[in-house]
Structures are given as C-alpha cells and as structure tokens.
C-alpha positions in Angstrom: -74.9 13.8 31.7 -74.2 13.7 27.8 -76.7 11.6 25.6 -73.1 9.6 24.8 -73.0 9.0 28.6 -75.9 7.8 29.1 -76.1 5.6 26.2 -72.9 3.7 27.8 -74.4 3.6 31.2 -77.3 2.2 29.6 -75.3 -1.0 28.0 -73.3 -1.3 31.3 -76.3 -1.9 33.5 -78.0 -4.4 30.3 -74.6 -6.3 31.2 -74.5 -6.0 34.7 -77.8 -6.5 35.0 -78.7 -4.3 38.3 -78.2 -0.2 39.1 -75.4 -1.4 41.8 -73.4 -3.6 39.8 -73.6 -1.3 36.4 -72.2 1.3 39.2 -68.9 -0.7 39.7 -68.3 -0.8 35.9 -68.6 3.1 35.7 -67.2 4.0 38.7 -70.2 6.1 40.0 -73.0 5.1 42.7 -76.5 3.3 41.7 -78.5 6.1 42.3 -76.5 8.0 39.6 -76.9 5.0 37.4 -80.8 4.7 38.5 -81.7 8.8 37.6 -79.3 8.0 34.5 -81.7 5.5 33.0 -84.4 7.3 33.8 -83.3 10.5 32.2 -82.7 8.1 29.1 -86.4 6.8 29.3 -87.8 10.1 29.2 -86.1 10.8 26.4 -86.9 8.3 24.2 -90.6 7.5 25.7 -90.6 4.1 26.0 -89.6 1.7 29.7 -86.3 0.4 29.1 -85.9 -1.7 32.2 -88.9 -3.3 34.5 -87.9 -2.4 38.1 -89.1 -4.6 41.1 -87.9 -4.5 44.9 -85.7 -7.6 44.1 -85.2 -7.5 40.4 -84.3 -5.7 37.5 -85.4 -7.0 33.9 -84.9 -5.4 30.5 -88.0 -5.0 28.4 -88.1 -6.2 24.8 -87.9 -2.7 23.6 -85.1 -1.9 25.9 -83.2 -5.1 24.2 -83.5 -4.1 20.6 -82.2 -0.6 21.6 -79.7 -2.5 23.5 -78.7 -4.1 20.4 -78.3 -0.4 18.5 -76.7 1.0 21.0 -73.9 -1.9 21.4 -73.7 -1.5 17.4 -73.3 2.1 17.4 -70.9 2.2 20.8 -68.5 -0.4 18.9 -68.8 1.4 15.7 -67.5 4.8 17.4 -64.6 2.9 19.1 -63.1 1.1 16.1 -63.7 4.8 14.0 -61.5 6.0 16.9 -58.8 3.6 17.1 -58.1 3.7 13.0 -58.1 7.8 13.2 -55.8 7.5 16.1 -53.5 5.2 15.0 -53.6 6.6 11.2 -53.0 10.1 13.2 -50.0 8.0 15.7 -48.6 6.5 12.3 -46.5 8.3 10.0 -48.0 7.2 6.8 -50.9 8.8 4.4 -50.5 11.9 1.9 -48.1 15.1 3.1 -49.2 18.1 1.1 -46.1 20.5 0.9 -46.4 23.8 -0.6 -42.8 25.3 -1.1 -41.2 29.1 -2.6 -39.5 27.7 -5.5 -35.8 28.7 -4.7 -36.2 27.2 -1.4 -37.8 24.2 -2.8 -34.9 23.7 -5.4 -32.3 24.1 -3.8 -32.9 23.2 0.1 -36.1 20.7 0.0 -36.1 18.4 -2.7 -32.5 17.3 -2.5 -33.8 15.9 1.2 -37.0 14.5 -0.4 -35.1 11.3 -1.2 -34.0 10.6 2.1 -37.5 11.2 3.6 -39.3 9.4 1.7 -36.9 5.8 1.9 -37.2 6.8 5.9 -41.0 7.1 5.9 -42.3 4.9 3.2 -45.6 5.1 3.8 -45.9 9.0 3.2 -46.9 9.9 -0.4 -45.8 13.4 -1.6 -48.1 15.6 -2.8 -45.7 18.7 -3.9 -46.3 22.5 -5.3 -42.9 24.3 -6.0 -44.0 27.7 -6.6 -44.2 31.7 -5.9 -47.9 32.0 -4.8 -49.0 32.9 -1.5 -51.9 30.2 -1.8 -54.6 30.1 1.2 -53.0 26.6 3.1 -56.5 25.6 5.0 -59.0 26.3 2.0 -56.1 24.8 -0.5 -55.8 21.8 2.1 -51.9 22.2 2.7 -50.1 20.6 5.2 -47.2 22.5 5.4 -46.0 25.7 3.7 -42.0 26.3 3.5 -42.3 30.1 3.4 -40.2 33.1 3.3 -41.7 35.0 5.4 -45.2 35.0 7.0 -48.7 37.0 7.3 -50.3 36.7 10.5 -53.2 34.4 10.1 -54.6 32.7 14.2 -55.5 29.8 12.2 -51.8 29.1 11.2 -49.0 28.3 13.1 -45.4 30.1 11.8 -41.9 27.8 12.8 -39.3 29.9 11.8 -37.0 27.2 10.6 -33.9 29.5 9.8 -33.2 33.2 9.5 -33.1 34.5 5.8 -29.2 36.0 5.8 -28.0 38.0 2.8 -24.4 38.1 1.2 -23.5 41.0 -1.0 -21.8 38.4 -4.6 -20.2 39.4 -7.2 -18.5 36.5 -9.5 -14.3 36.7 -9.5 -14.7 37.2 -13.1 -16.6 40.6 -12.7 -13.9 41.9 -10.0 -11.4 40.7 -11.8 -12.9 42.9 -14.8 -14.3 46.1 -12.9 -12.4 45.9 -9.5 -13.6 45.8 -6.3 -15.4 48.5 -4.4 -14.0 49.6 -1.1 -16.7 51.7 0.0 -20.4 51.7 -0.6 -20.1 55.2 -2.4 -18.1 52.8 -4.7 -20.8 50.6 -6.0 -22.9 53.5 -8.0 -20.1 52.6 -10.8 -20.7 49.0 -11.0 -23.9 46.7 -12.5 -26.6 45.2 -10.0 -29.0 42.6 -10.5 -32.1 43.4 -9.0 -34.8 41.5 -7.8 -38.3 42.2 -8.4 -40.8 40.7 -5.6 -43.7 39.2 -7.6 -46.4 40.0 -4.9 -46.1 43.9 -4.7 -43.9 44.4 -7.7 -41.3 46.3 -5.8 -37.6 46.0 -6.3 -36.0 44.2 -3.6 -34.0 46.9 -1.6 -29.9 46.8 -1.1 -28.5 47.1 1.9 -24.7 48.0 2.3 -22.4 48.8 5.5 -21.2 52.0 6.6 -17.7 52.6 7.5 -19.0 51.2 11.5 -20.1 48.1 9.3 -24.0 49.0 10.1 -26.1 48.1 7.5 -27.7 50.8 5.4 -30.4 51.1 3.1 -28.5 52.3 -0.3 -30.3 53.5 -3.8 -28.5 51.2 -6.2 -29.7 51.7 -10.3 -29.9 48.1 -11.2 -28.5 47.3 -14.9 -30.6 44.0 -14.8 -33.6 43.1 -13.1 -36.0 39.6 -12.7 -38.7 38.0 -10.6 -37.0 34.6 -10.3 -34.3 34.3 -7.6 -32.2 31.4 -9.4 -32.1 33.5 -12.4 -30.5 35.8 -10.3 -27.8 34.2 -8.6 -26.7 32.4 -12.2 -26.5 36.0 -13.5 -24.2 36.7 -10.7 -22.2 33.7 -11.4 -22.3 35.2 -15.0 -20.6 38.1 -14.1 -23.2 40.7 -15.1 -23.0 42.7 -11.8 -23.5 42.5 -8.4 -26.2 40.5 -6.6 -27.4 40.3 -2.7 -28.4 36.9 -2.6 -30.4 34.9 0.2 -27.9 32.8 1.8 -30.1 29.7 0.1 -29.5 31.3 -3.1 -25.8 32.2 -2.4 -24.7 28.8 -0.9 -23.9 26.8 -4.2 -21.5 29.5 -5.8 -20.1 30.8 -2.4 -19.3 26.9 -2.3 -18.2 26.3 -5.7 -16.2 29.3 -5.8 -18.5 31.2 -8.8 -19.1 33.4 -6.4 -17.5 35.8 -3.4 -18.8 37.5 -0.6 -17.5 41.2 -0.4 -19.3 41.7 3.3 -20.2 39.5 6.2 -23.8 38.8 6.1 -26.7 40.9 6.6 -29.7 39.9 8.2 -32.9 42.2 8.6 -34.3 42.7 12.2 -37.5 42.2 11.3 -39.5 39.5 13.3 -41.3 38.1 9.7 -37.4 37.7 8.3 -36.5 34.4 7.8 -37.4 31.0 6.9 -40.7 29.3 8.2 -42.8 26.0 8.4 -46.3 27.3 8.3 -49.1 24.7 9.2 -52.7 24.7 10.2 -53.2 25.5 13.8 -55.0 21.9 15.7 -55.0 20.1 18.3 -53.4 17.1 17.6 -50.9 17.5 14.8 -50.5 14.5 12.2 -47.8 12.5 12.6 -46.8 12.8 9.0 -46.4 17.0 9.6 -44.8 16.3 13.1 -41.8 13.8 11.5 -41.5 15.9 8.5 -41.3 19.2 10.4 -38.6 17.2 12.6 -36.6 16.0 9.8 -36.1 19.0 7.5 -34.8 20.9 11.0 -32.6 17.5 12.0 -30.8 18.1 8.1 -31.0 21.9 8.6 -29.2 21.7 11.8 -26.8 19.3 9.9 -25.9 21.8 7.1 -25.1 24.8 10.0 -28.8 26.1 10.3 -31.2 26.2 13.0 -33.9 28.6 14.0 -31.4 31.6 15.3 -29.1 30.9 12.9 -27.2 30.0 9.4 -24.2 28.9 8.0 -23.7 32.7 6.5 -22.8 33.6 9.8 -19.0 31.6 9.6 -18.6 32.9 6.1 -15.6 35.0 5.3 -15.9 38.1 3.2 -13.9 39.6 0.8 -13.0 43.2 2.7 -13.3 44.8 5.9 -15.9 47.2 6.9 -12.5 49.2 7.5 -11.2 49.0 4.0 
C-alpha cells in the first residue's frame, strides 16, 4: 500500500473512529485497515492511535498529523479538479507552429472563426519554414508538410499534398502548349528550392500511360518561398508544379490552368499533418482545434485520403 494510501486510510479511521468502520468507508476489511496504520506508525515513529479491547482513541500527535494530512489530502483534490477541468475546458493558450504557405493561405483565414467559437483560447502563432523541436520549443501543434519520425510526437496526416502541373493562360497563349513531356525542355520552369537540404524540388510529368515520371527540367527561375512561386506562375514566367494549397487560388480565379490531373507522391511522409506531443490525456484546446481545422478541411473537399485536386479538370489528356 502506497504512502498516499495510507495517508487516506489514516483520516478515514480518525473519522470513523474504529478499524471496522474506517473499513466501510474504504471498502476493505479492518484487519487491512489495522496492519495499514501500523505500517504508517512505523514509518513515522511515533503511536498514532491508543488501541484498547473496546476502544480506539487518537493520540495528540496522531491529531496534529491528522490535521496535515486533511490539509494536504484537500490541497491535492482541489489541484486535481482545476487541472482537470482546465484540461476538460477548451480555454488557455494554443501554441501553433505553421509552414508559411500553409499558414497563409489554409489556416489563418479559419483563425477568425475559431477563435469567436472558442473565446477562451489565446493564440500564440509562428508562421514560418523552420523545422523547430515542438516539445523543447513548447508547441502544441505543428501544421507540417511532411514529418520526421520522432516516438515522442504524434503525426495526423490532415490531407495529402497533391501537385498540379500551372502555367498562367497568358504564357500558353504566348509559347503554346506542350503535348508531350519531351515538349516542356522548350518552355521556362519555376523551380523550387527546399530551404532544409537546398535541393531543387524535383518535376514529375506523365508518360504517354499517364504514369508519373521523374523529368530533368532546367529551371529559368528559381526561389525558396512557395507564394513567390505560384505569383510567378500567375505572372506568366513559365511553368510551375504547385502544391494543390498553393495552386487553389489561381486554378480558382482562373490565373492559372492545370495541363495534367494531379500528381500525388506515394510516399507514406507525403502530405499534410497535425503533429503534437505524444500524452496521455490530450488538452482540450489541441483536441477542438485538431477537430475544427479537419471539420473546415472536410468542408473545402479535403480529408485525410484526399483533396479537392482530385475533381480538378486538366487542360490535355495523357493521350494528347
């Protein structure tokens, strides 16, 4: 029997005021309760309790522990109860740490409508590129393309990540459009450069059986910030293959065209994720969050399988 165990069998039989009775209240037998206050006494070194053949009688040192331990025992409860509830209510401060193009474009647009929802959450928001540590930085939740495997985290893939192949109608109209893959060596890219390793982001095109390949393209134009490279798209300085996040507001708008249906990589890392601590009891303020971003994803045609690039015509056949 624990030392917290013992402490509350100790109060129950100063209440009760015999072995048998303080047996009742913890749903055990006296002789339990007996060696439990003995085990206590031996601890500490000093008689709690005077025992007679008809009596039992607390002995002034056994009531000023009393008194402690009834402090302490009511302390621990009401420390419980306001981490509980403070863990049951959605209210306190939601660290989010967000890749900026997602955060742009996909989260803070919905921030509004969380926040007037959950009042009682206070934002605390980083919009940025940096693969920060989430337990040492004290982050609640990471919206992440992509994930390393860390058995302290936990990874919710939230979407896939799709791809379109854009080019604005401007720069067709201008250069023409390709009808093969071999096609595209005469036309401008944008590439992207991944900050991290430093690598260009690779191109994948179809084949004639429409099975994406990966394809050597020389990029005429070339940055590290994905917004940057969709307006260049829209700009008409080449062609771009855009994250379907990145892709959505011109495909929408009609800036931009889609020459191929969408191409998703196979691997199990691709897409977009929630990425959280790993606990036991998850704070309510992650839990509706994490619940409300996938109740508006859902909304827009995204879920964790799939994305609204799915539905989205494309310029020319893999047969063309």
């Amino acid at each position: 029997m624990d030392k917290l165990r013992l402490l509350e069998v100790f109060v129950a039989t100063c209440d009760a005021g015999s072995f048998a009775a303080a047996a009742k209240i913890c749903n055990t037998d006296p002789s339990t309760v007996s060696k439990a206050i003995g085990r206590l006494e031996a601890q500490l070194g000093f008689t709690l309790f005077q025992r007679s053949t008809r009596q039992l009688s607390i002995t002034a040192t056994g009531s000023r522990y009393a008194d402690t331990v009834r402090k302490l025992l009511q302390d621990l409860s009401s420390c419980e109860h306001e981490l509980s509830h403070l863990n049951d209510s959605p209210g306190g401060t939601l660290r989010i740490n967000s890749a900026a193009c997602y955060g742009h474009l996909y989260l803070q647009p919905l921030l509004q409508a969380f926040c007037q929802r959950y009042p009682a959450i206070k934002l605390q928001l980083e919009i940025n590129d940096l693969h920060v540590d989430i337990i040492d930085n004290d982050i609640d939740v990471a919206l992440r393309t992509g994930f390393v495997k860390d058995s302290r985290l936990v990874a919710r893939r939230l979407s896939p990540m799709d791809f379109l192949l854009c080019a604005s109608p401007d720069y067709l109209a201008a250069r023409g459009t390709p009808r093969c893959a071999d096609d595209f060596v005469q036309h401008s890219w944008i590439g992207f450069r991944i900050k991290q390793t430093q690598q260009l982001q690779p191109v994948f095109l179809p084949d004639a059986r429409g099975e994406y390949r990966l394809y050597e393209v020389q990029r005429s134009h070339i940055t590290d910030d994905g917004e940057a490279m969709a307006a260049m798209c829209v700009d008409g300085l080449g062609f771009a293959q855009l994250p379907h996040f990145l892709a959505k507001q011109g495909l929408q708008s009609g800036t931009l065209v889609s020459l191929y249906p969408y191409y998703r990589p196979p691997q199990p890392d691709n897409g977009v994720f929630a990425i959280y601590p790993k606990r036991d009891y998850l704070p309510t303020r992650v839990r509706v969050f994490l619940q409300f971003i996938s109740n508006a994803l859902e909304a827009a045609g995204e879920s964790t399988n799939h994305t609204w690039a799915e539905g989205w015509p494309a310029l020319i056949n893999f047969s063309n």
